[in-house]
N, C-alpha and C positions, 0 to 999 in steps of 0.2 A: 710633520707629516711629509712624504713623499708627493713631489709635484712633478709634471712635464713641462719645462721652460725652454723656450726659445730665447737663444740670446744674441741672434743675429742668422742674416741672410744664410739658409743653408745648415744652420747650425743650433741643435739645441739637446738636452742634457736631463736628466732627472734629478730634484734636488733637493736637500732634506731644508721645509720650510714652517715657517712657526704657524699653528693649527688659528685659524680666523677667530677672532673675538665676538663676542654675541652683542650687537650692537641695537640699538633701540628701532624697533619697527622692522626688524629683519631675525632669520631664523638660518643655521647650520645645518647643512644636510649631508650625509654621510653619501658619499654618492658610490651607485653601485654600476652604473652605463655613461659613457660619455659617447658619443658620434665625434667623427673626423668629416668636416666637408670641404667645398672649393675653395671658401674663405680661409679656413685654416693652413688648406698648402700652400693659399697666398701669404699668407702670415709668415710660412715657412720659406717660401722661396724670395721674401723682399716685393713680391708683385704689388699685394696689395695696396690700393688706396689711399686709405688712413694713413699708412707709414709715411706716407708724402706729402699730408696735410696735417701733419702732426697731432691725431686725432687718435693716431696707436704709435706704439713706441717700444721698442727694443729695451731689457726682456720682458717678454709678453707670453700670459697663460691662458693656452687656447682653448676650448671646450665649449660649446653654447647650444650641443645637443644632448642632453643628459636626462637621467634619471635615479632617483635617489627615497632615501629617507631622513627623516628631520628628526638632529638628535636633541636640539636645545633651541630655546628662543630667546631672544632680547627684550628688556623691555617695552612693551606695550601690546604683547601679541601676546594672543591665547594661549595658555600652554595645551590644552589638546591637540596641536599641532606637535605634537611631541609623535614619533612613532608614525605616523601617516607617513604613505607613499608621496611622493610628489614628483611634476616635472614644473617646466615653468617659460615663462615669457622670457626671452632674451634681451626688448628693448627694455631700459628702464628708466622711465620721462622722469622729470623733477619734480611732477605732480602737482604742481601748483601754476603754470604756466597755460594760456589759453589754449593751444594744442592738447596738453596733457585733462584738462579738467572736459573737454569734450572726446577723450577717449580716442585722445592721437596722439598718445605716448609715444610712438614708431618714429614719430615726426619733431619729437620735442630737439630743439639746437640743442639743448644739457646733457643729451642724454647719454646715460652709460649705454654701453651692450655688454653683455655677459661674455667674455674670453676674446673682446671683441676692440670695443673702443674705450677709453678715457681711462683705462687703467684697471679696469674692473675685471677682477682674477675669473678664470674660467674653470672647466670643471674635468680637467684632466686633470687631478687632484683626486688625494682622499676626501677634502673634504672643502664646500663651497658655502659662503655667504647673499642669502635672496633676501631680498625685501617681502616682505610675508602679503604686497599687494598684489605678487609676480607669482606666485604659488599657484600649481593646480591639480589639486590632486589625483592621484591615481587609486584605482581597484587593485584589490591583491590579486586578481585574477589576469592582470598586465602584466606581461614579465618585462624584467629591465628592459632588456636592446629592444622592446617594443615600446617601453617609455619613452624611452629615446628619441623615440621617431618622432613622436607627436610633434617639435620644432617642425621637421621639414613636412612633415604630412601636414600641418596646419595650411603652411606654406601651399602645398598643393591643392589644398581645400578651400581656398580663398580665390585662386583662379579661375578654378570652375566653380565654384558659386558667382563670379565675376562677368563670366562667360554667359552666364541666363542661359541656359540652355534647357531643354525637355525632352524626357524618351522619345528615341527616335530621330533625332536630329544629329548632324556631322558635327564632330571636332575634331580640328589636325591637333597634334603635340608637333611642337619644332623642338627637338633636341631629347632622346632618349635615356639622358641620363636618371638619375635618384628623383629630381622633383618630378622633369618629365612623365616618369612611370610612376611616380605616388598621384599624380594627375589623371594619368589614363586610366588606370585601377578604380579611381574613385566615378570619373565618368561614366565608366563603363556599369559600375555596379547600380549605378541609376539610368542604366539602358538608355543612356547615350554610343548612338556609332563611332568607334574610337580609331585615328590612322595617325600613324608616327612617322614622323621621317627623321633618316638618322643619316649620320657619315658614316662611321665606321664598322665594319662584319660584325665585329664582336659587341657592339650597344644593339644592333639591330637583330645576332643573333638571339639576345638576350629576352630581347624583348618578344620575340615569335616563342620564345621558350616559357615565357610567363602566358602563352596563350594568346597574344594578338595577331589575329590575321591579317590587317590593313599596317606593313612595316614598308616603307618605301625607303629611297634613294632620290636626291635632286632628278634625276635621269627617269627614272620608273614611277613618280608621283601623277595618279591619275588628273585627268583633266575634270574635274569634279567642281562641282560647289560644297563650304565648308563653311555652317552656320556660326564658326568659331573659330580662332586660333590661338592657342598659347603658346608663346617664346617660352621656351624652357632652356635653352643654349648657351645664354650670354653672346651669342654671336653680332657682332656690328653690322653685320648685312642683315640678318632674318628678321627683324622688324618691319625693312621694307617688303619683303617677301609677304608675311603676314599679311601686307594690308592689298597685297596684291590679290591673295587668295581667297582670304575672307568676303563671304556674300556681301553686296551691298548695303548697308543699315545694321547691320550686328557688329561682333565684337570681336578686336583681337585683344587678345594679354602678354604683356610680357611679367615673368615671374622672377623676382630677385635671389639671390642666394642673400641666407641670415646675414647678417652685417653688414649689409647694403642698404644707405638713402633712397 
């Protein structure tokens, strides 16, 4: 099967590789969407993390936003999972571990991540290997690059759920990229007051274009109270910012890109 491999800083290649084995308690999905995020052009440019804690390793197959269908299973899964849509979890705990058995798999020390860490192929590829406890399926009425999403929309959705908020109350977004706007979108549609601050023309123009009226600038940020803030940036300063702005007794968040502790 045709893979996209990285095989060093800067560098990487498409390459004819042998089609995953059906392994016990996991299923093969033909995958029809894969997502590119921050973590991956880390992966790509040598930046990230893991490459320094020997946790990812060169060549590495990126992919851990996807979307697909399941052609075959492994021993001990149902074969009705045959033909079902599917996307799926990224972290995958060792499931036996105290973390993992109270459903902090995220958190497990063992754990794979999917196109991410410990060696576990990703899903720019024809075809990817899940553990059938990581499965989640999809409607046929989802189309792929929406499957897709669900990794970082989940991502966005755990913030403001995090956030406790209620129609009618402020949230800042720090940083207008992909999470940030899958963040404001979701706020908003539960009639939360939604204000973004962004650096650059083009995230900020973006975002007045998806319809938000409160798009500011460090410079142009109202002097307001903000029953919330999410870091959406990755920025080293805007946590403290955050806690600066945030009412007193509420909440700020910062929100991770996938393959991050």
């Amino acid at each position: 099967m045709r893979a996209f491999v990285i095989v060093g800083p800067g560098t990487a290649e498409v390459r004819e590789l042998p089609r995953p084995e059906r392994r016990q308690g996991e299923v093969i999905v033909d995958v029809d969407r894969a997502g590119v995020c921050g973590t991956d052009v880390e992966l790509y440019t040598g930046e990230m993390s893991y490459l320094h804690t020997g946790q990812a390793a060169y060549p590495i197959r990126i992919g851990h936003e996807w979307a697909g269908r399941v052609s075959s299973v492994g021993d001990g899964v149902d074969p009705s999972w045959v033909g079902r849509r599917v996307t799926g979890d990224t972290q995958l705990g060792c499931g036996h571990c105290e973390r993992c058995l109270h459903g902090r798999q995220h958190l497990c020390a063992a754990r794979y991540e999917i196109g991410v860490r410990n060696g576990w192929p990703g899903a720019l590829a024809e075809q990817l290997p899940v553990p059938v406890r990581a499965l989640v399926p999809l409607p046929e009425t989802v189309e792929p690059a929406m499957g897709a999403m669900v990794e970082p929309g989940g991502n966005a959705l755990r913030a403001v759920r995090g956030a406790g908020l209620v129609p009618g109350e402020r949230l800042l977004v720090l940083g207008p990229g992909t999470i940030g706007l899958l963040a404001a979108r979701i706020a908003a549609a539960q009639g939360i007051e939604v204000h973004l601050l962004g650096r650059s023309e083009r995230s900020r123009a973006f975002a007045l274009a998806l319809g938000f009226e409160h798009v500011w600038t460090a410079d142009t940020l109202p002097n307001v109270g903000y029953d919330a803030v999410i870091d959406a940036s990755n920025s080293a300063e805007l946590p403290a910012l955050a806690l600066d702005l945030v009412e007193p007794g509420r909440r700020g968040r910062r929100r991770r890109r996938a393959g991050r502790a």
